[in-house]
C-alpha positions in Angstrom: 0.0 0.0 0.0 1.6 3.1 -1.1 2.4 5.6 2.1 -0.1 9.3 2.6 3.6 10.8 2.2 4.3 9.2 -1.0 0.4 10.5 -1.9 1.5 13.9 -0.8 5.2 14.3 -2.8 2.9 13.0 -5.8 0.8 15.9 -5.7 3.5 18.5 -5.2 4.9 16.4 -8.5 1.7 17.7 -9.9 1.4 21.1 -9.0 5.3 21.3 -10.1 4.5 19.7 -13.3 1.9 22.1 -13.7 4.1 25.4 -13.1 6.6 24.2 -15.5 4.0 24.1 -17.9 3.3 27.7 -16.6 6.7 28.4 -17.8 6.7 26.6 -20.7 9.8 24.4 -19.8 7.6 21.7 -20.4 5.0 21.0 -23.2 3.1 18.0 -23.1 2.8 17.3 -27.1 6.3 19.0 -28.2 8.7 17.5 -30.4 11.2 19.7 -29.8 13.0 18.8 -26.8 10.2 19.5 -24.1 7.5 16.9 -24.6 6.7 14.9 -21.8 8.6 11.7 -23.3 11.4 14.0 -22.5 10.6 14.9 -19.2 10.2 10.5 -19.1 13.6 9.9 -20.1 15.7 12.4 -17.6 13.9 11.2 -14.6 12.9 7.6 -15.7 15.8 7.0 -18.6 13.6 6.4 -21.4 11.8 8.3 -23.7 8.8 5.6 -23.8 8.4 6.1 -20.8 6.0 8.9 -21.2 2.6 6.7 -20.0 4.3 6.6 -16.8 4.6 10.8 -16.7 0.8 10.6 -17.3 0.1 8.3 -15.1 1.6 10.3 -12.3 -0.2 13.4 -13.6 -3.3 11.6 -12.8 -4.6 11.7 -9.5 -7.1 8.8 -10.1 -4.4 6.7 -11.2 -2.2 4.5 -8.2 1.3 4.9 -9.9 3.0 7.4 -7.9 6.5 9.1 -8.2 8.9 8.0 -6.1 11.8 10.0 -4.1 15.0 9.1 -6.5 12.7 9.8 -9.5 11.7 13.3 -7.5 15.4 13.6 -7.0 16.4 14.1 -10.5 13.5 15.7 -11.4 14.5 18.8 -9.2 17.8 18.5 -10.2 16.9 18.8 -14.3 14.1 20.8 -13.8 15.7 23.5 -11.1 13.1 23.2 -8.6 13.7 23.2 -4.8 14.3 20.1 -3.4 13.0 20.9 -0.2 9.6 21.7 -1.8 9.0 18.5 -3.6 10.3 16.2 -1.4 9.5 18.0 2.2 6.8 20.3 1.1 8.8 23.2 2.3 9.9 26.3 1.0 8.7 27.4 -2.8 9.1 25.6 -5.7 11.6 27.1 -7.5 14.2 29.7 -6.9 15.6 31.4 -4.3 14.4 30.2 -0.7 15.4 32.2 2.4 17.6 30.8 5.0 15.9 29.4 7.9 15.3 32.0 11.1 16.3 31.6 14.2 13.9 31.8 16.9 14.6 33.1 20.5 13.5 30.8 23.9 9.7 31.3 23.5 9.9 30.3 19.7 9.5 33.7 18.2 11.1 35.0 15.0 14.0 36.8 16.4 15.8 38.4 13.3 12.7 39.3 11.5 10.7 38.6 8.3 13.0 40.2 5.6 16.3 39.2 4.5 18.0 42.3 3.7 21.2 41.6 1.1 23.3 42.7 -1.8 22.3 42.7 -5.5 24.8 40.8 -5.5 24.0 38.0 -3.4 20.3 38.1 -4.7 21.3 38.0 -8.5 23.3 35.1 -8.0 21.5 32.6 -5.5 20.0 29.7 -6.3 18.2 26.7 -4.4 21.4 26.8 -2.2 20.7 29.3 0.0 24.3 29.0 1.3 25.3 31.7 -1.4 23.9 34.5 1.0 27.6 35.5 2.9 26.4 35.8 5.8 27.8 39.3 6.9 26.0 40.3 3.6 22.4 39.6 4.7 20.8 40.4 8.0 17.0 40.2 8.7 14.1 43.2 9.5 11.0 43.9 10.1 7.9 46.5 8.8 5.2 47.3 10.0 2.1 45.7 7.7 4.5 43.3 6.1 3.8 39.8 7.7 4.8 36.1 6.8 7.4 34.9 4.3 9.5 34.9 1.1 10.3 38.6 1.7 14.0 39.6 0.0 15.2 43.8 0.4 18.0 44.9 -1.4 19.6 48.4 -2.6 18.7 49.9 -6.0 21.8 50.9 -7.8 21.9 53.4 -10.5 19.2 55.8 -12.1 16.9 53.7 -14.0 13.8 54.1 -12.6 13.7 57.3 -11.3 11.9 59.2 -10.4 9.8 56.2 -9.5 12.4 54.8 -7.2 15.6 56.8 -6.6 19.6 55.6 -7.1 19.8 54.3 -3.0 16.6 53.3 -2.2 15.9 50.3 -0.5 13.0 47.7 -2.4 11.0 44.9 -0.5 9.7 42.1 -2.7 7.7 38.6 -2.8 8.6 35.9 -5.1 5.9 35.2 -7.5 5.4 31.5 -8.2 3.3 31.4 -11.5 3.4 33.5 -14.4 -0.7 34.6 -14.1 -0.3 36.4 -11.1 2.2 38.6 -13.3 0.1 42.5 -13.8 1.6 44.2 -16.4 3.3 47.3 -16.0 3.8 46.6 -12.4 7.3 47.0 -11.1 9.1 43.5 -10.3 12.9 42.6 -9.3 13.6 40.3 -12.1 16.2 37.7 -12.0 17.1 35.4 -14.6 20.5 33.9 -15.5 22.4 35.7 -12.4 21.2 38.7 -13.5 18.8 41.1 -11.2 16.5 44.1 -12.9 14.3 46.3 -11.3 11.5 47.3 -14.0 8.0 47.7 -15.2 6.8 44.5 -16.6 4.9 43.3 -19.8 4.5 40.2 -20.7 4.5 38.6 -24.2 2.7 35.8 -25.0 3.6 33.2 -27.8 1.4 30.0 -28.6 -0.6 30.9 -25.4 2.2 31.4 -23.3 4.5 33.9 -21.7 7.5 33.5 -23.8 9.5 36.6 -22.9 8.9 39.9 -20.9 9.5 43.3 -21.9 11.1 45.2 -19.0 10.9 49.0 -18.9 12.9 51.9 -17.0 11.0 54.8 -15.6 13.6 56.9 -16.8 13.3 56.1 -20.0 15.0 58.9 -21.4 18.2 56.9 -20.6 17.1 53.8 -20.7 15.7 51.9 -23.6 13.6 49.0 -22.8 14.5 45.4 -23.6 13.2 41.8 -24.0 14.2 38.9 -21.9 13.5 35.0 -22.8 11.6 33.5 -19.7 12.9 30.1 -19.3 12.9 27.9 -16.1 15.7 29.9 -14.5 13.6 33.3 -14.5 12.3 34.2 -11.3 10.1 37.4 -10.6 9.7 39.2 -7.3 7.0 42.0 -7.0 8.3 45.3 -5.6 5.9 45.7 -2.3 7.6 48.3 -0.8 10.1 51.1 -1.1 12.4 52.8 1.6 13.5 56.4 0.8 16.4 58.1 3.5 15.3 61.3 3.7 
């Protein structure tokens, strides 16, 4: 009898599944290097294998995935570990560092890592890239729960929206729908971190690329970048200005 926490790693290897088709890392009928035979043969080793994919998308069905195959699923796919197999954490993307909590099991360093461009730009799953004496923790008032990153704006792009020194609090976005266009997001992709209006451009029904636009667009032209499954977006929530 297959165990509830097998069930429940199943149907995070759903919702996963489902993201990545969000993203369009994965298309279920392509021939072109993202069909779901070729999701079978990296995590099953053959590309007939593809019944079995379905058969796991299928919540009726009693074939389940199992840990190893989860395993190298995250690994191809760049999805958190901790997420699929624990249920912890986000699915893809940066994850903060566990908080440490103080004798009566309070949060004792805050809600919002506070780090470098830098360090943001360039983390992955690991979150052993944040140095530790670059990131420290805070809190605001109205801002509660988790998945909140703050870094330093460098340069003069989007002024006078947000000015060359000014501190930005953002949330991860997980899917590609909850995206408003023209909203400002942090925008990493590729180790690279943008702070921009957004637009999204659609391409066989999907959000192929996003146009990213300066406020100060004077100076700044805007540009395209390919979403892929490395592209993470965080929405700008909050701005701090010193007066």
């Amino acid at each position: 009898m297959i165990g509830e926490d097998r069930l429940e790693l199943n149907d995070r290897f759903i919702k996963v599944f489902q993201l990545l088709e969000d993203k369009g890392a994965i298309i279920k009928n392509d021939r072109n290097g993202r069909g779901i035979g070729d999701v079978a043969e990296k995590i099953l080793g053959n590309k007939g294998y593809g019944h079995i994919i379905r058969a796991f998308l299928n919540p009726d069905d009693k074939r389940v995935v199992s840990y190893s195959q989860a395993r190298k699923f995250c690994r191809e796919y760049g999805i958190n570990e901790d997420f699929l197999l624990d249920g912890t954490g986000t699915p893809f993307g940066f994850d903060l560092p566990k908080r440490s909590t103080d004798t009566v099991g309070k949060f004792s360093k805050g809600n919002i890592l506070f780090t470098t461009v830098e360090a943001f730009a360039g983390s992955s799953v690991d979150t052993s890239s944040f140095a530790t004496e670059d990131s420290s923790w805070f809190t605001l008032p109205g801002l509660q729960g988790g998945g909140l990153v703050a870094f330093q704006i460098n340069g003069n792009s989007m002024e006078p929206v947000i000015m060359d020194g000014d501190i930005v609090v953002c949330r991860e976005v997980e899917r590609m729908d909850q995206i408003k266009d023209n909203e400002i997001y942090a925008v990493k992709n590729n180790g690279s971190l943008w702070v921009k209006h957004v637009q999204r451009i659609y391409h066989g029904g999907r959000v192929t690329h996003l146009k990213l636009i300066s406020a100060n667009h004077l100076e700044h032209d805007p540009f395209v970048e390919e979403v892929n499954i490395h592209t993470r977006l965080y929405r700008v929530v909050r701005k701090i200005t010193d007066f």
